[in-house]
C-alpha positions as CSV (number, residue, x, y, z in Angstrom):
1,X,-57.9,-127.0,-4.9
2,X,-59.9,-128.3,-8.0
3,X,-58.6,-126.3,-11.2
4,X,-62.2,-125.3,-11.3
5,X,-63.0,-123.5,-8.0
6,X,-61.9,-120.0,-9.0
7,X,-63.4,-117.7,-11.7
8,X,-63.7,-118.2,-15.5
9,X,-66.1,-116.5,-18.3
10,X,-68.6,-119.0,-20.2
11,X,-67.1,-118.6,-23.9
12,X,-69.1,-116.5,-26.2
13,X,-67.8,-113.0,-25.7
14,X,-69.3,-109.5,-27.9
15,X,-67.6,-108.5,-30.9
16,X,-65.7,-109.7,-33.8
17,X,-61.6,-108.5,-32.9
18,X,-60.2,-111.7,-31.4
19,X,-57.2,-109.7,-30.2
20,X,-59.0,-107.6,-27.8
21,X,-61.0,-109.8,-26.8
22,X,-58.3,-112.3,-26.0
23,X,-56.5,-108.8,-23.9
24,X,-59.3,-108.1,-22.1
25,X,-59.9,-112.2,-20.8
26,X,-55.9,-112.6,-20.3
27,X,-55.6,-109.6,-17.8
28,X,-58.7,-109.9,-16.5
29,X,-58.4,-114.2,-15.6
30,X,-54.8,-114.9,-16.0
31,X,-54.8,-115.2,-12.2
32,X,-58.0,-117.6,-12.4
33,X,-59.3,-119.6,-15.4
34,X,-58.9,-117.3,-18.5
35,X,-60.4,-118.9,-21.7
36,X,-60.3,-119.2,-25.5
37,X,-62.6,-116.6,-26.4
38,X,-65.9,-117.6,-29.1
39,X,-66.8,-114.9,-31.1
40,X,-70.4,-115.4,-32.8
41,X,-71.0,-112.3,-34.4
42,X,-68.9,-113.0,-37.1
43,X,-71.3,-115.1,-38.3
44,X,-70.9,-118.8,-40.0
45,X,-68.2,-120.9,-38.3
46,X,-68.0,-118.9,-35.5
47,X,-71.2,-119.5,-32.9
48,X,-71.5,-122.9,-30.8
49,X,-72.2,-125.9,-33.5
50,X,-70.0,-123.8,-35.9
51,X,-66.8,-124.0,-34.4
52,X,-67.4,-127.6,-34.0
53,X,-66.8,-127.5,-37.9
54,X,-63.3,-127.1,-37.0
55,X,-63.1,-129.6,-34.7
56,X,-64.3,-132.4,-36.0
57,X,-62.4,-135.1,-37.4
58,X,-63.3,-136.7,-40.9
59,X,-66.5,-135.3,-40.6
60,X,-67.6,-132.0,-42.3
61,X,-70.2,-129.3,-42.4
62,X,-72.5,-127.4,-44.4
63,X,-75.0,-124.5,-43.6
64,X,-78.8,-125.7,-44.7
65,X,-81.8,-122.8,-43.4
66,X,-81.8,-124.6,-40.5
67,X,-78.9,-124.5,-39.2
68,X,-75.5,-126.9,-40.1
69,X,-75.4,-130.1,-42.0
70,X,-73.3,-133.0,-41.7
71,X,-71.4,-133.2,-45.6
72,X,-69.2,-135.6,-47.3
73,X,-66.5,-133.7,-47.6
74,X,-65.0,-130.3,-46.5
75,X,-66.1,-127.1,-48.0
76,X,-66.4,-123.3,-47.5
77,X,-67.9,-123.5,-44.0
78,X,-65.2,-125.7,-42.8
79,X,-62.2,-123.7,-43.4
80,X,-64.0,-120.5,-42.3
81,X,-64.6,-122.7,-39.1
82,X,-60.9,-123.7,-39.4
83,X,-59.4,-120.1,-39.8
84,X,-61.4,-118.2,-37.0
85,X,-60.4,-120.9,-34.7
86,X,-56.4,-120.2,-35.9
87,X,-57.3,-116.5,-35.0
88,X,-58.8,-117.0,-32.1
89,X,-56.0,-119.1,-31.1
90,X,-53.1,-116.6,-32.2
91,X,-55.0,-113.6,-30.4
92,X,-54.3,-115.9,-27.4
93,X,-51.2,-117.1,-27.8
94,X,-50.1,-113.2,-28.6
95,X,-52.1,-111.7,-25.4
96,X,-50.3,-114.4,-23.2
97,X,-46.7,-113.5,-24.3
98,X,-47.4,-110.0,-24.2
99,X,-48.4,-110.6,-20.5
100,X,-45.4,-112.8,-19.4
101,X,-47.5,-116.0,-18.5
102,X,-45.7,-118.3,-20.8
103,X,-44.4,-121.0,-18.8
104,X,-46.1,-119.8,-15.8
105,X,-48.3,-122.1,-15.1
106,X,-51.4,-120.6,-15.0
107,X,-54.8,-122.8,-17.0
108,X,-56.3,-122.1,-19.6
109,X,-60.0,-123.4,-20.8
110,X,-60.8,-124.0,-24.4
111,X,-64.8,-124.7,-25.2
112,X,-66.6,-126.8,-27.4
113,X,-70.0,-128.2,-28.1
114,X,-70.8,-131.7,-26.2
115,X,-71.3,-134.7,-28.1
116,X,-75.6,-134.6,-27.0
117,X,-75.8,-130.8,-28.1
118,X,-73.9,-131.6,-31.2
119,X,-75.8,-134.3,-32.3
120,X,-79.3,-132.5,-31.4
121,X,-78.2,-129.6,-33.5
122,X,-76.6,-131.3,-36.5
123,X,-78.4,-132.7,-39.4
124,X,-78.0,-135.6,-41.4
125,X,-78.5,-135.9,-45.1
126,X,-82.4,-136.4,-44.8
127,X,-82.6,-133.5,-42.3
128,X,-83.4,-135.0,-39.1
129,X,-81.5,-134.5,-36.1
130,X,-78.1,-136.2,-35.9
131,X,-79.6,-137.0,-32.4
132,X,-81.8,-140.0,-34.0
133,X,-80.1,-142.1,-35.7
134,X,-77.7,-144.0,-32.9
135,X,-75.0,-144.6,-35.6
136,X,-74.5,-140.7,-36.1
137,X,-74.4,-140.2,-32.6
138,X,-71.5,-142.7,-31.5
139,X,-69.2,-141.2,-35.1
140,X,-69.9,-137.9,-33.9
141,X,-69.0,-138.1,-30.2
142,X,-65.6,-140.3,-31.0
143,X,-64.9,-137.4,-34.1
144,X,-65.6,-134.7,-31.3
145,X,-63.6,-136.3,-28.7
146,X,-60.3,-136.7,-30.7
147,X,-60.6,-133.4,-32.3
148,X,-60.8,-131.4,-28.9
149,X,-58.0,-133.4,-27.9
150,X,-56.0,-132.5,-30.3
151,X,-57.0,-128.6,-29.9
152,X,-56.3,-129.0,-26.3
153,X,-52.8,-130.3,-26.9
154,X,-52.0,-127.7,-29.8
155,X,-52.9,-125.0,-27.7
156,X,-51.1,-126.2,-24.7
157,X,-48.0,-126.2,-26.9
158,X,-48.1,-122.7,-28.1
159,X,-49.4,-121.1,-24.4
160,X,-47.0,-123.5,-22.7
161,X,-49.3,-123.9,-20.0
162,X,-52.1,-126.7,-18.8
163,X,-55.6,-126.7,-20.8
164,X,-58.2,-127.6,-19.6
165,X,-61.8,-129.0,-22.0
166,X,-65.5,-127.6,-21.0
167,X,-68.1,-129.3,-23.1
168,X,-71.2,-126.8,-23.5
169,X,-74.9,-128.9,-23.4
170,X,-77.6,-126.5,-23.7
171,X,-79.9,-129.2,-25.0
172,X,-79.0,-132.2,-22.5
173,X,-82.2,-131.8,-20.4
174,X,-84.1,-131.4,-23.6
175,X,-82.7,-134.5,-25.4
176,X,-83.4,-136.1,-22.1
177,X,-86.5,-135.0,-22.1
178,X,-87.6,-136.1,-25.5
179,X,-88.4,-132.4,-25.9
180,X,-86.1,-132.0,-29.0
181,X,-89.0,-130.8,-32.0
182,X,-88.5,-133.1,-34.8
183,X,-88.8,-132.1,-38.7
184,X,-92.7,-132.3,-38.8
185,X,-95.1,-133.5,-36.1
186,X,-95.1,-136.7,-37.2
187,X,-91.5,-137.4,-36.4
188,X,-91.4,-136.6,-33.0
189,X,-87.5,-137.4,-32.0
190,X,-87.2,-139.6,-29.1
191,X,-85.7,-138.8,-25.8
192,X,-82.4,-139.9,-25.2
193,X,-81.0,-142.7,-22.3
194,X,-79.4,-141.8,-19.9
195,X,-76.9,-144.5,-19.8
196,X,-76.3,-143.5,-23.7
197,X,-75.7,-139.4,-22.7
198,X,-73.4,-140.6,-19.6
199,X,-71.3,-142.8,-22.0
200,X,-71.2,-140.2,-24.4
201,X,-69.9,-137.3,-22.3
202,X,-67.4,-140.3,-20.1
203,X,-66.0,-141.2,-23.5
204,X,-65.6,-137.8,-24.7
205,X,-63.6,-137.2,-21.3
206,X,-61.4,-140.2,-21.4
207,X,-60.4,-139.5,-25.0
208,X,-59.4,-135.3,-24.3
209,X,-57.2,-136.2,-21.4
210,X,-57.7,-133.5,-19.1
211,X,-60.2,-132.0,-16.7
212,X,-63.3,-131.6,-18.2
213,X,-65.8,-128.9,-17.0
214,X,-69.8,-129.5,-18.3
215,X,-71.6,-126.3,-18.6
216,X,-74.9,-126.0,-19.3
217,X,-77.4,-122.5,-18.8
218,X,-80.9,-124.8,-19.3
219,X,-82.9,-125.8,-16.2
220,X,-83.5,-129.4,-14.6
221,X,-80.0,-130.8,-15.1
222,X,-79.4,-134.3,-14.9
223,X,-77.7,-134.6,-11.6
224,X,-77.6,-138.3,-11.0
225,X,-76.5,-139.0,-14.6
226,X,-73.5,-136.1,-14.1
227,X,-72.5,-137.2,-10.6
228,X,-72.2,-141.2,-12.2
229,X,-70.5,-139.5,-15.2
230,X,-66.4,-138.9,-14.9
231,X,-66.7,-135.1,-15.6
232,X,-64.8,-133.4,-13.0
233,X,-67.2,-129.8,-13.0
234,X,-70.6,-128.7,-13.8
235,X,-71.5,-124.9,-14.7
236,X,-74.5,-123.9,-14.4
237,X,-76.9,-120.8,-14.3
238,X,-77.7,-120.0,-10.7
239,X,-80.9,-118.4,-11.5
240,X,-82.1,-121.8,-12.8
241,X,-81.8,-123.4,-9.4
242,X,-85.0,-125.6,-7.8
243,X,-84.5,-127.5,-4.9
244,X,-84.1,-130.4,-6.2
245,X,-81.6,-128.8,-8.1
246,X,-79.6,-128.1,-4.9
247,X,-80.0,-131.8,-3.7
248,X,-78.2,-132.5,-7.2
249,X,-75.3,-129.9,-6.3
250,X,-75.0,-131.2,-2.8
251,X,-74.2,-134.6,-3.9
252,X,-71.9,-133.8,-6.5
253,X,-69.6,-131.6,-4.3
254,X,-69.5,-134.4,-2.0
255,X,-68.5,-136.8,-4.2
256,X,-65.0,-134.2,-4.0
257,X,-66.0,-132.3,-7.3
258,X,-66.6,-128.6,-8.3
259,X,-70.0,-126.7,-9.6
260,X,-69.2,-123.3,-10.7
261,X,-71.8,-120.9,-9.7
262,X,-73.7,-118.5,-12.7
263,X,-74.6,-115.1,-10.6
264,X,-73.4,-112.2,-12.4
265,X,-76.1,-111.3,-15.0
266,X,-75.2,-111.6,-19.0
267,X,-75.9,-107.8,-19.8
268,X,-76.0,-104.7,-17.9
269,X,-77.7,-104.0,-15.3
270,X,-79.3,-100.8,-14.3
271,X,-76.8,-100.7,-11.1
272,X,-73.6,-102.0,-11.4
273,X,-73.5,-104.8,-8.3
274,X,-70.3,-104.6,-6.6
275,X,-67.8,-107.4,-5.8
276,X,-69.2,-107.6,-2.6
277,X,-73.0,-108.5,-3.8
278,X,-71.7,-111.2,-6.5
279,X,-70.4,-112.8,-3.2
280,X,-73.5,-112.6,-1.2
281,X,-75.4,-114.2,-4.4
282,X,-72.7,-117.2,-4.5
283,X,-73.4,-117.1,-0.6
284,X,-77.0,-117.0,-1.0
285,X,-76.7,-120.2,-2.9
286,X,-73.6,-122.5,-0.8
287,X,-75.9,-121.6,2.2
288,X,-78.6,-123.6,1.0
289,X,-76.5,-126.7,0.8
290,X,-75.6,-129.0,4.0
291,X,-72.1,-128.1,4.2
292,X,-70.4,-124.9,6.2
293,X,-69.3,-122.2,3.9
294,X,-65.3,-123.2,4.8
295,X,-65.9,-126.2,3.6
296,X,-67.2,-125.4,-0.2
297,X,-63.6,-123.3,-0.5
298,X,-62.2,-125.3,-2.6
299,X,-65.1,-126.6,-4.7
300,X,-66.8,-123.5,-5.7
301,X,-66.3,-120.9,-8.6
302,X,-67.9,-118.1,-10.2
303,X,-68.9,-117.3,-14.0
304,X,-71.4,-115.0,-15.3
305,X,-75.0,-116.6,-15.7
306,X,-74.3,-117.7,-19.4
307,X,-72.3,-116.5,-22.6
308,X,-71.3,-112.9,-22.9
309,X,-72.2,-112.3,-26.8
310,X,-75.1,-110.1,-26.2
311,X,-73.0,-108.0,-23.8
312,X,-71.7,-104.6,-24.5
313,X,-67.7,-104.8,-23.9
314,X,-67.8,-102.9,-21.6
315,X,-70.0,-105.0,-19.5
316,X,-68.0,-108.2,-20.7
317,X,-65.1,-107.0,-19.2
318,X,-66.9,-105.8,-15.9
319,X,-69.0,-109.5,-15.5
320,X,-65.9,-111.3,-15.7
321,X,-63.8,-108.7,-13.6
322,X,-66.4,-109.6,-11.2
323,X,-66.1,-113.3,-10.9
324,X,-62.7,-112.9,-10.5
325,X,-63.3,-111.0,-7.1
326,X,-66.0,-112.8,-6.1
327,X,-64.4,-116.0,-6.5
328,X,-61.5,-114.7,-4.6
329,X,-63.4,-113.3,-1.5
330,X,-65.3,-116.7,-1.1
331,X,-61.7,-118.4,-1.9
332,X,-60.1,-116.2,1.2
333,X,-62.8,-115.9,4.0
334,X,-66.3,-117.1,2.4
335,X,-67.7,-116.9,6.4
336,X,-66.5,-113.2,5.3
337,X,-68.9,-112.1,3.2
């Protein structure tokens, strides 16, 4: 079974305690695909492109009104990057020993920005988007590659346990797209090639050394560039889905991959769903596809639709509580449900 069929949260999760957060995702996914938790509300250095601060290597980053700025040399931003990832990473390791999974066995995902979504929302000196100048793009997805890598290995070492990479690209069917907004009108930024995305992401995947999960919660994915691409998962937001959408998902679980499934909403509902109805809404989905349920077993999982920041914790800890049964109903009898 593909490390990937099975349950997992997105990343971004409410609150600024890294310790219970890192409880709440270790006994709630230590028997499926528990994750180093992202913490946005603690502001700089913390969200999506901010974390990348602490993962990049020999380059550095600087807020600017917009946003973050590619710098010359390290400041302020970068070790407050640096340190909530070091938190993050001991509220982990501590929430793992203190439930007995050291040496177990069991995976564990760490997140980052991809290497299109970094370079869309990073400037350069001038303030356009990393994303247009070529140069940029290439130092930034080799930087990115070899620091996740070395995150994935340093956390493996303290959990004891395999670690798996999933690259986050909210703006890869918008770079695509050339739907990216430049500074002014007048310097529209161009779309990006495919070929140029695919090698970006496959180089990025060579380089970590691990399975590599792309997750995205924007509409009109790329599916022929992701099913030529080596990335062994795709995540997406089930409420997105066209048709041709589920063309896309048909052919890349027959080429012997995974696509986790997005179906249990962000915040909370009015009515809590049951385990039972986050299975019929995987089901609702996999029956659309030319393929008996039995046979998607082992190459479907479950997540909630997107990140989990704007959630109450509460409802965090519910949404991912109900992947986690979902995922195993559809596991153990999907013709079940």
């Amino acid at each position: 079974m593909s490390v990937f069929a099975t349950a997992s949260g997105i990343g971004s999760w409410p609150g600024a305690a890294a310790r219970p957060a890192a409880e709440v995702v270790v006994g709630e996914l230590a028997g499926a695909l528990a994750h180093l938790v992202e913490l946005p509300a603690r502001g700089v250095g913390a969200d999506l492109l901010g974390r990348a601060g602490a993962l990049l290597v020999d380059v550095a980053i600087d807020t600017v009104p917009r946003g973050y700025r590619i710098v010359a040399r390290p400041g302020a931003v970068t070790r407050r990057a640096v340190s909530l990832l070091d938190e993050d990473m001991d509220a982990l390791e501590e929430a793992w020993e203190t439930a007995g999974l050291r040496g177990a066995g069991r995976v564990v995902k760490v997140q980052a920005p991809g290497p299109i979504t970094l370079a869309a929302g990073l400037e350069l000196a001038n303030g356009h988007r990393a994303i247009t100048d070529s140069g940029a793009v290439r130092d930034l997805a080799a930087s990115l590659a070899e620091g996740v890598a070395a995150h994935r290995s340093a956390l493996a070492r303290r959990l004891d346990t395999p670690v798996v990479v999933q690259f986050d690209e909210p703006s890869l069917p918008a770079a695509l797209g050339g739907e990216l907004a430049g500074v002014t009108a007048l310097s529209p930024v161009a779309a990006l090639d495919e070929a140029v995305a695919q090698g970006l992401l496959d180089e990025c995947v060579a380089t970590v050394g691990a399975d590599v999960l792309v997750h995205s919660c924007a509409p009109q994915l790329p599916w022929d560039l992701l099913q030529r691409s080596v990335i062994g998962a795709v995540s997406v937001d089930a409420g997105t889905l066209r048709a041709a959408d589920l063309d896309g998902i048909a052919g890349f679980v027959e080429s012997g991959r995974t696509v986790m499934l997005g179906v249990v909403e962000t915040s909370a509902p009015r009515r809590r769903p049951s385990a039972e109805e986050v299975a019929a809404a995987v089901v609702a989905v996999t029956d659309r596809l030319p393929f008996e349920r039995s046979a998607l077993r082992e190459r479907i999982g479950v997540t909630p639709a997107c990140g989990l920041a704007g959630a109450t914790p509460e409802w965090a800890r519910a949404a991912i509580g109900l992947a986690r049964k979902a995922a195993e109903a559809f596991a153990e009898d999907p013709d079940a449900i």
